[in-house]
DSSP file (Angstrom, degrees, kcal/mol; ACC not computed):
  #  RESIDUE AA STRUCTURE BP1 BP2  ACC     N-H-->O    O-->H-N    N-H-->O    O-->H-N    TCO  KAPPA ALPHA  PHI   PSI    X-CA   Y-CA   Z-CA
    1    1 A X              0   0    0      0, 0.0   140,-3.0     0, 0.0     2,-0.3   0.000 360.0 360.0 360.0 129.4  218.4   84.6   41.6
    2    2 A X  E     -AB  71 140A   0     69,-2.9    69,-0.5   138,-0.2     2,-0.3  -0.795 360.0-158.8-120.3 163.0  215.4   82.7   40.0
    3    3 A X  E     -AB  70 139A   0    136,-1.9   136,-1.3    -2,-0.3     2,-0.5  -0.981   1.9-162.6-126.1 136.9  212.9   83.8   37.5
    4    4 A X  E     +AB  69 138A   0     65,-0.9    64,-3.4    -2,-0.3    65,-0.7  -0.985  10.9 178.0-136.6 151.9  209.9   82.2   37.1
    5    5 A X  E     -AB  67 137A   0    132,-0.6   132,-1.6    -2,-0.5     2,-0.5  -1.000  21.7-139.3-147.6 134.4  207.9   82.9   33.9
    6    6 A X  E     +AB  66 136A   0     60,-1.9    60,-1.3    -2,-0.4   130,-0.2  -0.905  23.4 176.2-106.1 122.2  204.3   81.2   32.7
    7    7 A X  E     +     0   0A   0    128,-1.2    57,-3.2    -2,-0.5    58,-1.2   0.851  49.2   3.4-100.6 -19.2  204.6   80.5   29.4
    8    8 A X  E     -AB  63 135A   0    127,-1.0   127,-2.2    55,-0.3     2,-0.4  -0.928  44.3-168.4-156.5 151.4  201.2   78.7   28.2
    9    9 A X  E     -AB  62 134A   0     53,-1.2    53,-2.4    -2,-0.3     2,-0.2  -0.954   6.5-161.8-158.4 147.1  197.7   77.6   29.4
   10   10 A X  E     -A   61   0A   0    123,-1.3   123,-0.2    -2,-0.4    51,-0.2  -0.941  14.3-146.9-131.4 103.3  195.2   75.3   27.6
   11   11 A X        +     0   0    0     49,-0.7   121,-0.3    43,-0.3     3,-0.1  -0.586  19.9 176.2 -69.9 151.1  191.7   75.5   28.9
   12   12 A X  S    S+     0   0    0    119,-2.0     2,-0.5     1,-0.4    -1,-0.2   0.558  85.4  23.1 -96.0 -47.8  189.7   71.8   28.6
   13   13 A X        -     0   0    0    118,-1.2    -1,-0.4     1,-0.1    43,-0.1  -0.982  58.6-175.7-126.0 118.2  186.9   73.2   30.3
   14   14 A X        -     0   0    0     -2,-0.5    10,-0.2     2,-0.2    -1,-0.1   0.454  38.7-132.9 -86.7  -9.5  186.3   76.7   30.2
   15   15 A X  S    S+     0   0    0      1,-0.2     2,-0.6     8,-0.1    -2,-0.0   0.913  72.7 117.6  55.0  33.8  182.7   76.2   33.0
   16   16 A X  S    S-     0   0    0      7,-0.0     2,-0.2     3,-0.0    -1,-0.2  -0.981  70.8-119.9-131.9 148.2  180.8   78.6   30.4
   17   17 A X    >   -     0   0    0     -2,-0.6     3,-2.0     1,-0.1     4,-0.1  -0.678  38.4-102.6 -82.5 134.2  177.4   77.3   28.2
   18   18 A X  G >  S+     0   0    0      1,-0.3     3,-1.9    -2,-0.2    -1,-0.1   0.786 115.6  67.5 -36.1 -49.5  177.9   77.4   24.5
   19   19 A X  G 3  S+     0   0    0      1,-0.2    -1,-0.3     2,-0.0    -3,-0.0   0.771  99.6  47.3 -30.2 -39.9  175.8   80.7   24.1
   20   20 A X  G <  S-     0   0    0     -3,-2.0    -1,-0.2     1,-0.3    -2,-0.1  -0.007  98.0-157.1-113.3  20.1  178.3   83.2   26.1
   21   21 A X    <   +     0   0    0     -3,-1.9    -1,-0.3    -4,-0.1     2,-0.2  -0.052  49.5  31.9  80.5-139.2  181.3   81.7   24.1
   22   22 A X  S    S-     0   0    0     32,-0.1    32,-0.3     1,-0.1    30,-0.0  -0.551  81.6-107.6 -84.1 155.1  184.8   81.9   25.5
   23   23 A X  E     -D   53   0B   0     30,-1.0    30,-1.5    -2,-0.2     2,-0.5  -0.190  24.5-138.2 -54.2 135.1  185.8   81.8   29.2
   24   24 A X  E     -DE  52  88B   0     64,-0.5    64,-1.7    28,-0.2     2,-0.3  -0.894  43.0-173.4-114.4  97.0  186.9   85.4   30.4
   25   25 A X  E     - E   0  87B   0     26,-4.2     2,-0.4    -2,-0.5    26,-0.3  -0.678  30.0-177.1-117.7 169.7  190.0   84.3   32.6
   26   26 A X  E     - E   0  86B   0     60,-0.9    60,-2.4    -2,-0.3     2,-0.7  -0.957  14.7-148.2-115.8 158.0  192.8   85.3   35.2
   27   27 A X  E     -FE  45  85B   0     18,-1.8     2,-0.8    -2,-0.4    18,-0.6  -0.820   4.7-165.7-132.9 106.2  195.5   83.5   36.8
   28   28 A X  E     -FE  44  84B   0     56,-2.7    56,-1.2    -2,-0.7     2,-0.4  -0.787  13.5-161.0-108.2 119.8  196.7   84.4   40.1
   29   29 A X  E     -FE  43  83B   0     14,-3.0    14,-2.9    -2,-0.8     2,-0.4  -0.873   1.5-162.1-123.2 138.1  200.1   82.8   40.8
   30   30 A X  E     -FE  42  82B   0     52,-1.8    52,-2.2    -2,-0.4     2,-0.4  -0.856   6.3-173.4-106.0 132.4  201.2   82.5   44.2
   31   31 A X  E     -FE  41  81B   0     10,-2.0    10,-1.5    -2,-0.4     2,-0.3  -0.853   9.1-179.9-129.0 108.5  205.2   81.8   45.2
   32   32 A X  E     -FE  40  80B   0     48,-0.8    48,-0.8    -2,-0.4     2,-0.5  -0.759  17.7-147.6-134.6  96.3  206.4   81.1   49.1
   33   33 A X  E >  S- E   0  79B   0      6,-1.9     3,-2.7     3,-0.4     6,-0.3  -0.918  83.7 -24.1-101.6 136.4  209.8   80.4   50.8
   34   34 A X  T 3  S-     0   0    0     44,-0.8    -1,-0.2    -2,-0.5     3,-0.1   0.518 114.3 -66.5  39.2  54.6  209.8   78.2   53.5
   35   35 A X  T 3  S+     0   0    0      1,-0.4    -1,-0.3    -3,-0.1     2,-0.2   0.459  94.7 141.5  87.9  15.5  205.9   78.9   54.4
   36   36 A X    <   -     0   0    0     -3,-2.7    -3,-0.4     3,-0.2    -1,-0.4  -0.663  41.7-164.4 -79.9 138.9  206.8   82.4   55.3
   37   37 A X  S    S+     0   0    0     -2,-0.2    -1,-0.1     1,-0.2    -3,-0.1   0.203  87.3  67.1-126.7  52.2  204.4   84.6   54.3
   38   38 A X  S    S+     0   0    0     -5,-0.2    -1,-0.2     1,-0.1     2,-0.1   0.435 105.2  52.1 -91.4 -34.7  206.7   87.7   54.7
   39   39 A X  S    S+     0   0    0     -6,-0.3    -6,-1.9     2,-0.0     2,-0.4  -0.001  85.0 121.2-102.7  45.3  208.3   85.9   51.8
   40   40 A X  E     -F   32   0B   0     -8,-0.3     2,-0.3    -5,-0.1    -8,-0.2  -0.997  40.4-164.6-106.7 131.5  205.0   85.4   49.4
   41   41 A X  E     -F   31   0B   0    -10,-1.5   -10,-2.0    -2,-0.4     2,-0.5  -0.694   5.7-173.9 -92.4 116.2  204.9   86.9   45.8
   42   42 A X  E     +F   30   0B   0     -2,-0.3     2,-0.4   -12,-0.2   -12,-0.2  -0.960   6.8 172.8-124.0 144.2  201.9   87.0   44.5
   43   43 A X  E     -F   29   0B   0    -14,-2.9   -14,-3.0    -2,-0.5     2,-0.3  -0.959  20.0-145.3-143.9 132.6  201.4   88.1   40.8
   44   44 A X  E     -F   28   0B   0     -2,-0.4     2,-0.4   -16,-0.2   -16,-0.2  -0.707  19.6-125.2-112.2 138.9  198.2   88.1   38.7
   45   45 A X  E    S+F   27   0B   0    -18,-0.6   -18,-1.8    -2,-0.3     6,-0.1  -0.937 104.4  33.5-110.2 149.2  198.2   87.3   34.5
   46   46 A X  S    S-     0   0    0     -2,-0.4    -1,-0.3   -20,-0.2     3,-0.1   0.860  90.8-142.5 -70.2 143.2  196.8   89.7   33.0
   47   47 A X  S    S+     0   0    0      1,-0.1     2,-0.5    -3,-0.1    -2,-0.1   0.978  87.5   2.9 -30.6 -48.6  198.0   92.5   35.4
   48   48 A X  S    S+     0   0    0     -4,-0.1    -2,-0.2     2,-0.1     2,-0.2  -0.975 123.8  16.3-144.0 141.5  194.3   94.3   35.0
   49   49 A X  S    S-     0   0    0     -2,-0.5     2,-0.2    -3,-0.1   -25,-0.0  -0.430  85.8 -80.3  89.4-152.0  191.2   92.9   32.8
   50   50 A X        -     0   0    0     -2,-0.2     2,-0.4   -24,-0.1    -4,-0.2  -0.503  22.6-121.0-126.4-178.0  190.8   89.1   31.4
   51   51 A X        -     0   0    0    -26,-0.3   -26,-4.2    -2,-0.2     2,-0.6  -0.963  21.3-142.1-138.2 118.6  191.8   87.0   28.9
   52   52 A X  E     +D   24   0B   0     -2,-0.4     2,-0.4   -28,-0.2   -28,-0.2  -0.787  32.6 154.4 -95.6 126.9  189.4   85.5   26.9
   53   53 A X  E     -D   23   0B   0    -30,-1.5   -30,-1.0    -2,-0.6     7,-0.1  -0.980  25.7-148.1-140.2 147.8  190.0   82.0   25.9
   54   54 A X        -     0   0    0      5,-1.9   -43,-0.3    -2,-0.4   -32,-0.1  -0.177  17.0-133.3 -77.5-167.6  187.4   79.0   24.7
   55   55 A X  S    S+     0   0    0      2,-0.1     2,-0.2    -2,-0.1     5,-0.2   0.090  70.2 118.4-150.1  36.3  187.8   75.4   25.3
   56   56 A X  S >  S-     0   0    0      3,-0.2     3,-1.7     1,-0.2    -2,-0.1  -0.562  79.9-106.7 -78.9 143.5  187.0   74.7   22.1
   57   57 A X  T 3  S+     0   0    0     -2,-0.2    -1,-0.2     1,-0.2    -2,-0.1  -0.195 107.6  33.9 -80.8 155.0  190.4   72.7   20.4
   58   58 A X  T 3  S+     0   0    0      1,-0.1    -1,-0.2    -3,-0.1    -3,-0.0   0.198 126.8  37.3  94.0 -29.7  192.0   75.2   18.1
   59   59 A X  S <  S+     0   0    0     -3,-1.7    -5,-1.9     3,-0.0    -3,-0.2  -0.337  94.8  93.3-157.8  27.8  191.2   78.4   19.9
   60   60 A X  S    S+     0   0    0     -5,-0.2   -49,-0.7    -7,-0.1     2,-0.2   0.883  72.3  80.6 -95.8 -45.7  191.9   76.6   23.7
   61   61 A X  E     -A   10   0A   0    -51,-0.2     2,-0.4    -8,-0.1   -51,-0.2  -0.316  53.7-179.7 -81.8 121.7  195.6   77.7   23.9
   62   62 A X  E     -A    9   0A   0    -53,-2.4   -53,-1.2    -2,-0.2     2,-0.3  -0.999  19.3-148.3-128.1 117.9  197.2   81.3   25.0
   63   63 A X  E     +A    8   0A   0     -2,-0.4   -55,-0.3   -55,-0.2   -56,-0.1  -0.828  27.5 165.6 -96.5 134.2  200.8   81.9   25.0
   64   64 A X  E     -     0   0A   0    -57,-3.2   -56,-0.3    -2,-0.3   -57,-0.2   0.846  19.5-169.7-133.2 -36.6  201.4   84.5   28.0
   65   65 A X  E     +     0   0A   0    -58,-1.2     2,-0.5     1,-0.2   -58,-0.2   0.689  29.0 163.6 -17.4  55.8  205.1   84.5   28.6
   66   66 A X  E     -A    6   0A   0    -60,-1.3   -60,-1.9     1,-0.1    -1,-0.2  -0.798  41.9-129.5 -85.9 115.8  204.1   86.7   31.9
   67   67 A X  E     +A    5   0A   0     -2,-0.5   -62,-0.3   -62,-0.3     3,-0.1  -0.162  31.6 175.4 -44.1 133.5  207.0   86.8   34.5
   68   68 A X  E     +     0   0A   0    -64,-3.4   -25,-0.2     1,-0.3   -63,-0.2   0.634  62.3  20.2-135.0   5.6  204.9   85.9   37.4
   69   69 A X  E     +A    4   0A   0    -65,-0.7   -65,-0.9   -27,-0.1     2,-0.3  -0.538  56.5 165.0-165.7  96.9  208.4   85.7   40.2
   70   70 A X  E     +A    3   0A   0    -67,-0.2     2,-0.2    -3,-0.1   -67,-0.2  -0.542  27.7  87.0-150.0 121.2  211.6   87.1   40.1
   71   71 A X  E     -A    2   0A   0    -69,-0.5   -69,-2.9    -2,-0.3    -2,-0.0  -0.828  63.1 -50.0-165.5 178.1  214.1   87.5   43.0
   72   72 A X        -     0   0    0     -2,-0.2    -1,-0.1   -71,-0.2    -2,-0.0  -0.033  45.6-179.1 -72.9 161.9  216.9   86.0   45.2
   73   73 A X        -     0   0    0      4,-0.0    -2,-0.1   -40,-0.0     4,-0.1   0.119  12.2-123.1-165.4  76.9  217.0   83.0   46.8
   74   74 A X    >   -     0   0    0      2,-0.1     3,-4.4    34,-0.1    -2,-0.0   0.635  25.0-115.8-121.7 153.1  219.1   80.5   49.1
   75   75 A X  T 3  S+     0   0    0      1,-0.3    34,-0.1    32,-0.1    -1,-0.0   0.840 117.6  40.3 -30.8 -48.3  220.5   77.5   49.5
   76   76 A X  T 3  S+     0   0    0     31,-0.1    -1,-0.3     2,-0.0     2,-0.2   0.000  88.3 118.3-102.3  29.5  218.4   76.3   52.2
   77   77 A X    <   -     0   0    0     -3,-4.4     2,-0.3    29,-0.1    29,-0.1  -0.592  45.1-159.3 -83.5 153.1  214.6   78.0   50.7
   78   78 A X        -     0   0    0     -2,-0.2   -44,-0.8    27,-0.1     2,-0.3  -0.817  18.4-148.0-121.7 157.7  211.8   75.4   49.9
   79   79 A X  E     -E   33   0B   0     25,-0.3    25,-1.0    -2,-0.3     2,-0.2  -0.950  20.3-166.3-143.8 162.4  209.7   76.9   47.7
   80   80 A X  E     +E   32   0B   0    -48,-0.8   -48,-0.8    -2,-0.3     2,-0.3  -0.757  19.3 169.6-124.6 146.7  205.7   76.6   47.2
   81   81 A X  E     +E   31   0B   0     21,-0.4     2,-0.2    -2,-0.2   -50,-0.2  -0.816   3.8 163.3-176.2 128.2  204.0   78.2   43.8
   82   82 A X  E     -E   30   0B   0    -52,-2.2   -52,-1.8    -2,-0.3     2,-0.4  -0.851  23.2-136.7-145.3-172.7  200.9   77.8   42.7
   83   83 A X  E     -EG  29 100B   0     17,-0.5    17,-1.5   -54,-0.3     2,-0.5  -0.987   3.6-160.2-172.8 115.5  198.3   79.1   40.3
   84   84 A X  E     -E   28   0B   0    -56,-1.2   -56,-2.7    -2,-0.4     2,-0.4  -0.965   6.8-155.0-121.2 135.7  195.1   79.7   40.5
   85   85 A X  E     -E   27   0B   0     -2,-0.5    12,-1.3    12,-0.4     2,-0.4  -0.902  13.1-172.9-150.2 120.6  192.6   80.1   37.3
   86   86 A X  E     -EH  26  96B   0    -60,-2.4   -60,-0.9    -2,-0.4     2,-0.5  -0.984  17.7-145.8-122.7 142.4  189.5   81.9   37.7
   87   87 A X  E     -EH  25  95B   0      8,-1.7     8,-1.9    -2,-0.4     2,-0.2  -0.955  27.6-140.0 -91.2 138.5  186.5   82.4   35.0
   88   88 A X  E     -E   24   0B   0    -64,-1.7   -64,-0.5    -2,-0.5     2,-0.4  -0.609  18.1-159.5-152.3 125.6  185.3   85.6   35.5
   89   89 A X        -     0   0    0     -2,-0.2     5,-0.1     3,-0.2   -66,-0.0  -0.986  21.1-157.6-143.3 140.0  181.3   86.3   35.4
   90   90 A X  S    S-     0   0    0     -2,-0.4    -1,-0.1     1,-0.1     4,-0.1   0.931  96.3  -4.8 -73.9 -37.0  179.6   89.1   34.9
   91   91 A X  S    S+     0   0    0      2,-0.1     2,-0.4     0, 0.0    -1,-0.1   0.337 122.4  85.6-128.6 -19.6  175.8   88.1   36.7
   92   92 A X  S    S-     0   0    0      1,-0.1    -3,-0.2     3,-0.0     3,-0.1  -0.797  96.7 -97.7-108.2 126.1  177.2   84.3   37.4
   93   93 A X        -     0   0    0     -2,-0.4    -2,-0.1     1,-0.1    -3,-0.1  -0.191  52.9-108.3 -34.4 124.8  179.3   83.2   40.6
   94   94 A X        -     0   0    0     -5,-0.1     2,-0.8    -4,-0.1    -6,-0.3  -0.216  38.0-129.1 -63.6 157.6  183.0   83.3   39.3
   95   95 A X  E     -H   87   0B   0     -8,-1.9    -8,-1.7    -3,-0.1     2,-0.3  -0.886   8.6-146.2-136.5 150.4  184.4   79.8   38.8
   96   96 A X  E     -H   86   0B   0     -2,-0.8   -10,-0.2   -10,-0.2     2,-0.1  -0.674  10.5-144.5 -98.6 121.5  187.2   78.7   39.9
   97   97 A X        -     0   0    0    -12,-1.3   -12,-0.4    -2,-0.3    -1,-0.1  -0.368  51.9 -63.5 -84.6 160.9  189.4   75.9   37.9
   98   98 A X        -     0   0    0      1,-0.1     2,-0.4   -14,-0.1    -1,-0.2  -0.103  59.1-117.2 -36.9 128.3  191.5   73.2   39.5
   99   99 A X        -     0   0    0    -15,-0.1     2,-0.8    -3,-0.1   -15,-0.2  -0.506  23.9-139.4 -66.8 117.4  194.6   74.9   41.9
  100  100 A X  B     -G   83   0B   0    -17,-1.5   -17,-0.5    -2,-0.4     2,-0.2  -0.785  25.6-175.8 -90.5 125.2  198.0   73.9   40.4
  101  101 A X        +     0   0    0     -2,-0.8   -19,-0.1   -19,-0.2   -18,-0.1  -0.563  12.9 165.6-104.0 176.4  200.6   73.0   43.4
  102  102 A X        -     0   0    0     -2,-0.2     2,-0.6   -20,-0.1   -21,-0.4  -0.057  18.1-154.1-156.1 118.7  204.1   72.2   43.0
  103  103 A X        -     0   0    0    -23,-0.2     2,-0.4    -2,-0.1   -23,-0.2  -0.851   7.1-149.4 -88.7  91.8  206.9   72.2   46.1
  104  104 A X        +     0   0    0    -25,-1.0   -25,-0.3    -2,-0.6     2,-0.2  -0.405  20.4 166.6  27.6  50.5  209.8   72.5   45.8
  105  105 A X        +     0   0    0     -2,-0.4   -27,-0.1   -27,-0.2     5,-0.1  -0.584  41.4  40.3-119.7 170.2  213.0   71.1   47.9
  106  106 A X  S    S-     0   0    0     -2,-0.2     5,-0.1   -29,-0.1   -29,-0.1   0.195  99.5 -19.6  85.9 163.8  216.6   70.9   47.5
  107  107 A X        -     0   0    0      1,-0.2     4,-0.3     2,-0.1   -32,-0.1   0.143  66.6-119.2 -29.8 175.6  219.3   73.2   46.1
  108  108 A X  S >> S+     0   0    0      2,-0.2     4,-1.0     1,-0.1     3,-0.6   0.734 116.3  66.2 -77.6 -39.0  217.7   76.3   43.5
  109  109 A X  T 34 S+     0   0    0      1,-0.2    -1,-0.1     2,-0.2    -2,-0.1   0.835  91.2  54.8 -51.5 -32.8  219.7   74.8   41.1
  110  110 A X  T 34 S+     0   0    0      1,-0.2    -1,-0.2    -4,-0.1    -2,-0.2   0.811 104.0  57.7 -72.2 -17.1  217.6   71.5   41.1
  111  111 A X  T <4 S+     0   0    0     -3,-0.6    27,-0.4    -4,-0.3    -1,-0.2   0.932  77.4 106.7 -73.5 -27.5  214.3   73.6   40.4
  112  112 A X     <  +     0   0    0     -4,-1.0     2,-0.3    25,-0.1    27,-0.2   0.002  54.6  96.1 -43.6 152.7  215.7   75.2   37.0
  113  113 A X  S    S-     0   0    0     25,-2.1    25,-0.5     2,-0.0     2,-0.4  -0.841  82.3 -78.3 150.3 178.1  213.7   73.3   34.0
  114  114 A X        -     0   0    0     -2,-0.3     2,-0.4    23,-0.2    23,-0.2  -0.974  38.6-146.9-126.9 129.5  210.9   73.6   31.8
  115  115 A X  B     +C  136   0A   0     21,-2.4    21,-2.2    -2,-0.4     2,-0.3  -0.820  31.9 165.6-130.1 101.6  207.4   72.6   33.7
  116  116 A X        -     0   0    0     -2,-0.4     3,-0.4    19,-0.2    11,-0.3  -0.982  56.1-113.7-142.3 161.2  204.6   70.7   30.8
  117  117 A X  S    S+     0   0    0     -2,-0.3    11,-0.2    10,-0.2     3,-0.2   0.848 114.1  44.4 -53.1 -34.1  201.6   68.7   31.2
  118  118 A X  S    S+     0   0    0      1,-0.2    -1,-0.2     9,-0.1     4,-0.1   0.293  76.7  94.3-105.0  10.1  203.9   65.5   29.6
  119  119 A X  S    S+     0   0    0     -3,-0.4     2,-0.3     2,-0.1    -1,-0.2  -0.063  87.7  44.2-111.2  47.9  207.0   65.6   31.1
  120  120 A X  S    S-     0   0    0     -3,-0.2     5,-0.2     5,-0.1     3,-0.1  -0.889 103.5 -67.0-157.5 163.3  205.9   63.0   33.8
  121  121 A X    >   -     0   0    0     -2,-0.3     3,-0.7     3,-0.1     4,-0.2  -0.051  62.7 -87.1 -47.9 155.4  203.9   59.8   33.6
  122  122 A X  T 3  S+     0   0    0      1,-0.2     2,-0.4     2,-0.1    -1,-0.1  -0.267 112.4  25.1 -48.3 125.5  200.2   59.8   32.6
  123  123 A X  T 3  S+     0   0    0     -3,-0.1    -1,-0.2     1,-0.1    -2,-0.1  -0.245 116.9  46.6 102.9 -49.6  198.5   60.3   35.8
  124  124 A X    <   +     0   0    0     -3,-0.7     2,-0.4    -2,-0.4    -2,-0.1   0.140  68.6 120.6-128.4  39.3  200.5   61.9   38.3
  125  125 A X    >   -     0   0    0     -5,-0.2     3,-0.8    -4,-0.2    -2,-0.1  -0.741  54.4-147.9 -90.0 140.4  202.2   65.2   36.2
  126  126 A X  T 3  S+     0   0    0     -2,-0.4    -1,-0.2     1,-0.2     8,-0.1   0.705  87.2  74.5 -87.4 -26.2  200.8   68.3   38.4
  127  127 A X  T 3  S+     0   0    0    -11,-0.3     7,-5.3    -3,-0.1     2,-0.6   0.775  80.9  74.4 -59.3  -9.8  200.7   70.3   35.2
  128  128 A X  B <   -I  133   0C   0     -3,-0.8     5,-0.2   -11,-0.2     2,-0.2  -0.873  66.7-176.9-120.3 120.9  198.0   68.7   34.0
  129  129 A X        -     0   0    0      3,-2.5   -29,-0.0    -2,-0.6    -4,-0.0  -0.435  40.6-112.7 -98.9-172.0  194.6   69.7   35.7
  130  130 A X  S    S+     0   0    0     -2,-0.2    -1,-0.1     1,-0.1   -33,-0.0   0.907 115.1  31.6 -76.4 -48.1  191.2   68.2   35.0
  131  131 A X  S    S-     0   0    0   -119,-0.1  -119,-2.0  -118,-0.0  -118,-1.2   0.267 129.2  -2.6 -92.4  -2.2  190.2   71.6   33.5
  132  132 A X        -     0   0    0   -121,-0.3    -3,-2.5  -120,-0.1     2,-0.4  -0.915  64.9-124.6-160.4-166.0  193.1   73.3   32.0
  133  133 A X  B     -I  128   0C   0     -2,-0.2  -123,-1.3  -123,-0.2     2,-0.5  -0.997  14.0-154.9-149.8 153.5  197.3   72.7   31.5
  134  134 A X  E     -B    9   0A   0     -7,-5.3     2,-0.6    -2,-0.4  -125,-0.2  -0.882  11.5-175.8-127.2 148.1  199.8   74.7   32.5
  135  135 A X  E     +B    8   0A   0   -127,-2.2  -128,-1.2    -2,-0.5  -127,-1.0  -0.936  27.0 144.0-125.7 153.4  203.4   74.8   30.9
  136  136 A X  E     -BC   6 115A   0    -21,-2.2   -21,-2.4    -2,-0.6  -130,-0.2  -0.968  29.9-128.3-167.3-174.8  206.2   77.4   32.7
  137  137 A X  E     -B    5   0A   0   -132,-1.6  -132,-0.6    -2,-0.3     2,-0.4  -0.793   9.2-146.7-165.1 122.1  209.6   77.7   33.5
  138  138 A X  E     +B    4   0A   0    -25,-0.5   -25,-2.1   -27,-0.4     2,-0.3  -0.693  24.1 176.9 -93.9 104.4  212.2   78.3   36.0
  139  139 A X  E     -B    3   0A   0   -136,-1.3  -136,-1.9    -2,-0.4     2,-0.3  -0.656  24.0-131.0-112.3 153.0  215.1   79.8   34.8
  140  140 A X  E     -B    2   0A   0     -2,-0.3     2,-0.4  -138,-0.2  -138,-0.2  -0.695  23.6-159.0 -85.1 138.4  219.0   81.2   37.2
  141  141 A X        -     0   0    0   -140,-3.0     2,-0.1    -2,-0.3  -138,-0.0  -0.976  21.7-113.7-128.3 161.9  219.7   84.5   36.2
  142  142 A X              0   0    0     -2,-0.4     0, 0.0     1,-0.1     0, 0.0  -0.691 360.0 360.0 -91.4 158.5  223.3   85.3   36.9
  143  143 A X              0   0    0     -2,-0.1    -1,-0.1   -71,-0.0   -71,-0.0   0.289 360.0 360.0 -76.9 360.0  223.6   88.2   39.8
């Protein structure tokens, strides 16, 4: 059994003009074994309404610890999860921030860890979008 839990987001770019302030966002995080999509979870942060965050430095960062997957899983699963970040407009075309991937292979055991923008080289860490970062973590829960 794995757990998967979002702990943090840092907007860079929130896509809103200084007048209307902070970015009103959601995060809809999608999770897949083996490209079935009898077996995709999908789970939205906040459950109902927004989260307002700038992308001003100081007042960019929201700690969410939102469970966003948690369920059995086998030896032979690949698993797909991603994220998806929307800005929310009231009169304005929502906009949509860079899609976070990551896949999965190999025992469940290898996947366990703590997921940051820095814990791969400069350049090619998937945690780190153009427009926001995302930190989570994959935890075993005993059955």
């Amino acid at each position: 059994r794995i757990r998967i839990v979002l702990e943090k987001v840092r907007i860079l770019d929130d896509h809103e003009p200084w007048f209307k302030g902070r970015g009103e966002f959601r995060f809809t995080a999608a999770t897949t074994f083996n490209r079935d999509g009898c077996r995709r979870h999908m789970a939205r942060v906040p459950e109902r309404g927004v989260l307002k965050i700038s992308d001003k430095p100081g007042s960019n960062e929201r700690t969410l610890n939102a469970c966003v997957f948690d369920g059995l899983v086998s030896e032979s699963d690949r698993m797909e999860f991603s994220i998806l970040p929307e800005e929310q407009d009231w009169l304005d075309p929502d906009d949509v921030l860079g899609r976070y991937y990551r896949q999965f292979d190999g025992p469940p055991e290898s996947w366990v860890g703590l997921y940051s923008p820095d814990d791969e080289p400069a350049g090619s860490d998937p945690e780190r979008q153009a427009d926001w970062l995302v930190w989570y973590r994959i935890e075993s829960i005993p059955i």
